[in-house]
C-alpha positions as CSV (number, residue, x, y, z in Angstrom):
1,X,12.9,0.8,3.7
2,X,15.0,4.1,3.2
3,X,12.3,7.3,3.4
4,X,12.3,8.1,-0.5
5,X,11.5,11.6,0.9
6,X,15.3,12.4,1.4
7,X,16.1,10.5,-1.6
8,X,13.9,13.0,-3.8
9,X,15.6,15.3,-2.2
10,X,19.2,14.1,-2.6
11,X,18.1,14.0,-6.3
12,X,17.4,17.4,-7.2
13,X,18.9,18.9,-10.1
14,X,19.7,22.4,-10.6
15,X,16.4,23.5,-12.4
16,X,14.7,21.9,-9.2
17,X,17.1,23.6,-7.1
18,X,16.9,27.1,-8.6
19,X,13.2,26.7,-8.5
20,X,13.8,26.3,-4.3
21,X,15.3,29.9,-4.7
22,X,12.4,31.6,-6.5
23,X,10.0,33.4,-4.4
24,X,6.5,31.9,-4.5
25,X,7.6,28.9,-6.3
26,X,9.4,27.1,-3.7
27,X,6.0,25.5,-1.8
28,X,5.0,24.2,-5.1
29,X,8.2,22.4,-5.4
30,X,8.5,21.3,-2.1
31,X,5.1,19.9,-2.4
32,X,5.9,18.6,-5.7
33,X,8.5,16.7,-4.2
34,X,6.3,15.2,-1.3
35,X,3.9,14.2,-3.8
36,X,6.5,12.4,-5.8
37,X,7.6,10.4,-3.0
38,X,4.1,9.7,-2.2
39,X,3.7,8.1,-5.7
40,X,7.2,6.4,-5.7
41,X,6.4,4.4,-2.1
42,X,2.6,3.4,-4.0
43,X,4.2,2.1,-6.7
44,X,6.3,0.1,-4.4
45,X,3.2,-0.7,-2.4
46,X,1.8,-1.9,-5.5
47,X,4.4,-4.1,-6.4
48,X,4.7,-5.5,-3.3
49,X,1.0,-6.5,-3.6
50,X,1.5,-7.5,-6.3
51,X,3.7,-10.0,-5.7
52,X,1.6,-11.2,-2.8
53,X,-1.3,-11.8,-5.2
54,X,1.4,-14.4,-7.0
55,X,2.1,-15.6,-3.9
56,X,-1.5,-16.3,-3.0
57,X,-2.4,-17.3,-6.3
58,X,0.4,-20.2,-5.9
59,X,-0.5,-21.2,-2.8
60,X,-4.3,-21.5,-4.5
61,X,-2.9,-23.8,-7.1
62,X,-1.2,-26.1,-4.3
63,X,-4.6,-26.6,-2.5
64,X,-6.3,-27.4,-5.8
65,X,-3.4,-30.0,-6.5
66,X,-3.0,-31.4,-3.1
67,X,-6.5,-30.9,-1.8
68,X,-9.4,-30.0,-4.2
69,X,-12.2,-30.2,-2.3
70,X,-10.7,-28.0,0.6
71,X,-13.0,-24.8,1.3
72,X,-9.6,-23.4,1.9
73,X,-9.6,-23.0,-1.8
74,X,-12.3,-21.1,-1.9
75,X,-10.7,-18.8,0.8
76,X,-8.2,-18.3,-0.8
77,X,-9.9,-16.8,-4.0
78,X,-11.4,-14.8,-1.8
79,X,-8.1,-13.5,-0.6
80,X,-7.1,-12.8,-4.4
81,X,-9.7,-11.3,-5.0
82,X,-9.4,-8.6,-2.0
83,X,-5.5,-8.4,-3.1
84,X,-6.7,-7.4,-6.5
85,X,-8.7,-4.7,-5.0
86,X,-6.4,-3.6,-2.9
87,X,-4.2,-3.2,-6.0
88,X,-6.4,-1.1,-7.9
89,X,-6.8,1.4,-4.5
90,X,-3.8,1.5,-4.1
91,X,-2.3,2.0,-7.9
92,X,-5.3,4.6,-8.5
93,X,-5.5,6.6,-5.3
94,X,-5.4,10.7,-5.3
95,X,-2.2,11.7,-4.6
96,X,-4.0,15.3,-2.6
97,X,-2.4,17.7,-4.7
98,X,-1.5,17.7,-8.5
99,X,0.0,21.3,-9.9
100,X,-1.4,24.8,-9.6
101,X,-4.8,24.3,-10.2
102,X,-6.5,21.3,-8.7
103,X,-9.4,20.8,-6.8
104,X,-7.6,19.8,-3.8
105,X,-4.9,21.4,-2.1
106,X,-3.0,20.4,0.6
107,X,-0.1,21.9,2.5
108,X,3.5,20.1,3.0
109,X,2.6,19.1,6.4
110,X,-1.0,17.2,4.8
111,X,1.3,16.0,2.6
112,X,4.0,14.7,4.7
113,X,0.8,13.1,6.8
114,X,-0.1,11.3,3.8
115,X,3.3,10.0,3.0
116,X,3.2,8.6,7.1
117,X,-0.4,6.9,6.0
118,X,1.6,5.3,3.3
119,X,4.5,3.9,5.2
120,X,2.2,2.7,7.9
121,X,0.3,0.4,5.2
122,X,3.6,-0.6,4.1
123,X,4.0,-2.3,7.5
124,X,0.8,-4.2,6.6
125,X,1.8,-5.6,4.1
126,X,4.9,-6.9,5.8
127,X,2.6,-9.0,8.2
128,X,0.7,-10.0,5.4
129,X,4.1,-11.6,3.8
130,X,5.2,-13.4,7.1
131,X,1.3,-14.7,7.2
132,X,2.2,-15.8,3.7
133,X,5.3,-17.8,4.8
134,X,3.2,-19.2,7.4
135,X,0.9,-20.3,4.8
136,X,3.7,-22.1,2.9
137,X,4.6,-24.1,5.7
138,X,0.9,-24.9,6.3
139,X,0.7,-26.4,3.0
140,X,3.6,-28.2,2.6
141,X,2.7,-30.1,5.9
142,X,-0.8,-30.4,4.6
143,X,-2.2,-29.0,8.2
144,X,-6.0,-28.0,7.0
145,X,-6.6,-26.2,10.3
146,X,-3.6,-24.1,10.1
147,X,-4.0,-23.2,6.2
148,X,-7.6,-21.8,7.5
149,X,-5.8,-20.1,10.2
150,X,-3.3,-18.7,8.1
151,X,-5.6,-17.9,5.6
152,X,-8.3,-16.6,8.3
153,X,-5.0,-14.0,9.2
154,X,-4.5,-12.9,5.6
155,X,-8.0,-11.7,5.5
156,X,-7.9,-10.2,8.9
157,X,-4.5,-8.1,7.6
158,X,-5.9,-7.3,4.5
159,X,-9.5,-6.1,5.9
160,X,-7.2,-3.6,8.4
161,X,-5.0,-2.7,5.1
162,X,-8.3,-1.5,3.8
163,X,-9.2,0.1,6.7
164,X,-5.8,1.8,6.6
165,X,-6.4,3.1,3.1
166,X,-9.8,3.9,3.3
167,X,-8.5,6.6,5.9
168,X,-6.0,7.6,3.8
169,X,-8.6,8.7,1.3
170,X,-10.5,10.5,4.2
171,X,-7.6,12.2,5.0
172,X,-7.0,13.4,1.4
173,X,-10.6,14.6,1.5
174,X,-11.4,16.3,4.1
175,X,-13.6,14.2,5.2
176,X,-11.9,12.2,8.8
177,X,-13.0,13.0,11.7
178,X,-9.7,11.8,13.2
179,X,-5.6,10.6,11.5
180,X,-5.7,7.5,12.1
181,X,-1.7,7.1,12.3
């Protein structure tokens, strides 16, 4: 995935550009535009969960048609129901700096750190999509131990996505004792 960071700044118009020039205004559009990008690669974040909860929720409908009484069915609502989480982190989380006034501030370079927290979970979710693909193929051949392995690897990706995010949220707040990327 291209960094959306250069593409923001591709996309400037003049206003934006004029307000580069203006003394004591040009941090506040830089960081503007890091927090934009920030936003834009969630929202793809989101929509890639998104479509992972579909992919899930499929794969859930297969084992309930092909075989109901698997526990795997129950893991796998499980795993929606994290996904669905996940979704609502993700979609809702502070983006660490929001105008002129705001109760927290943070610098390009936090900002920039942020956007590196972002792209990292975005390489989550990637494994989580092969594991997914794995998963098909599990059910297809109707292989019970692998659809809990597969399964048993969704969770396991999904559990360090959270992790991931949950030290994003640190980051934004102060509050980590270390980065974590």
């Amino acid at each position: 995935m291209a960094d959306i960071r250069q593409k923001v700044e591709e996309d400037r118009g003049i206003l934006k550009k004029i307000q580069l020039i203006i003394p004591g205004y040009r941090g506040y559009r830089i960081r503007e535009d890091l927090r934009d990008s920030d936003k834009m690669l969630r929202m793809e974040l989101v929509k890639r969960l998104k479509a992972q909860r579909e992919k899930v929720d499929d794969a859930r409908s297969e084992l309930i048609r092909t075989m109901p009484l698997s526990k795997n069915v129950e893991l796998a609502g499980s795993i929606d129901m994290k996904l669905k989480k996940l979704i609502g982190m993700v979609d809702f989380s502070e983006t660490g700096y929001s105008g002129f006034v705001s109760d927290i501030r943070m610098d390009a370079s936090e900002l920039n750190h942020l956007y590196d927290f972002d792209l990292i979970i975005l390489q989550n979710i990637i494994k989580v999509d092969q594991s997914l693909e794995s998963l098909a193929s599990s059910i297809s051949s109707e292989d019970e131990k692998m659809i809990k392995a597969d399964l048993r690897q969704i969770e396991k990706e999904l559990g360090e996505f959270n992790e991931k995010y949950t030290s994003r949220r640190s980051a934004i707040q102060g509050t980590s004792q270390g980065t974590g990327v």
